[in-house]
N, C-alpha and C positions, 0 to 999 in steps of 0.2 A: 920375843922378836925373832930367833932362831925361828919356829916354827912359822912365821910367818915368810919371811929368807926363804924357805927350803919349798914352802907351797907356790911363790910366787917364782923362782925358779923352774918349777916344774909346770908350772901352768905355761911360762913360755916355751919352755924347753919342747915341752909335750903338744901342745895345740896352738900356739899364737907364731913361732919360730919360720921366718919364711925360707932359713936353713935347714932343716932338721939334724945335719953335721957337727953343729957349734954345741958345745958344751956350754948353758947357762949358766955362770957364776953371779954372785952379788956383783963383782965389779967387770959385767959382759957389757960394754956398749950397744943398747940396744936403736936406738934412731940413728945415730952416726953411721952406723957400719951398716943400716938398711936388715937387719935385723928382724924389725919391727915397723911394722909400716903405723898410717892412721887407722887403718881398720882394727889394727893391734892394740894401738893404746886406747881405740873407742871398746873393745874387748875387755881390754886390763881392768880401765874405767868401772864398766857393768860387774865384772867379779867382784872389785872390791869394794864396792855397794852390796850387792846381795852379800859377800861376807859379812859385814859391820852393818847392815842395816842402813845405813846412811845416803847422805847423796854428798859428792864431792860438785864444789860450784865448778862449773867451766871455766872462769877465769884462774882456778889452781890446775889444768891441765895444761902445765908448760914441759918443754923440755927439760928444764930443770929439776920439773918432781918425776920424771919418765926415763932420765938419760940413764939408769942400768937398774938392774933391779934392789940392788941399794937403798937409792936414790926413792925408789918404791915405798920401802919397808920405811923409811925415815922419815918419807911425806904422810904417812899414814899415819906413824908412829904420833908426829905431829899434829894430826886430827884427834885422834881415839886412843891417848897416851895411858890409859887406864886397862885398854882391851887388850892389848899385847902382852 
């Protein structure tokens, strides 16, 4: 799960971040703070399908699987607990 932490980090940090100032940590508020808008989490969305193969259903795209990238690595975790 580290490894996944650090690539999802960097994926905002690097290309989804509508700051690019902010340092993305696991526990960075990313919708609150405007961080990360809808275009971002339909973004985060599409990576972590094409990473895992999968398709995550729409109705798991809340803020509560999106509020930091944490929250990310957890919900995932939660899907594909074998792939991490």
């Amino acid at each position: 799960m580290a490894e996944l932490s650090r690539d999802v980090c960097a994926l905002i940090q690097n290309e989804i971040a509508l700051d690019p100032d902010v340092v993305v940590a696991n526990d960075t508020e990313l919708l609150l703070s405007g961080l990360v808008d809808s275009l971002g989490v339909v973004q985060i969305v599409a990576w972590l399908e094409d990473r895992f193969a999968m398709q995550i259903d729409p109705a798991d795209v809340v803020f509560e699987n999106f509020e930091t990238p944490g929250r990310i690595v957890e919900f995932v975790a939660g899907l594909q607990p074998t792939s991490l």
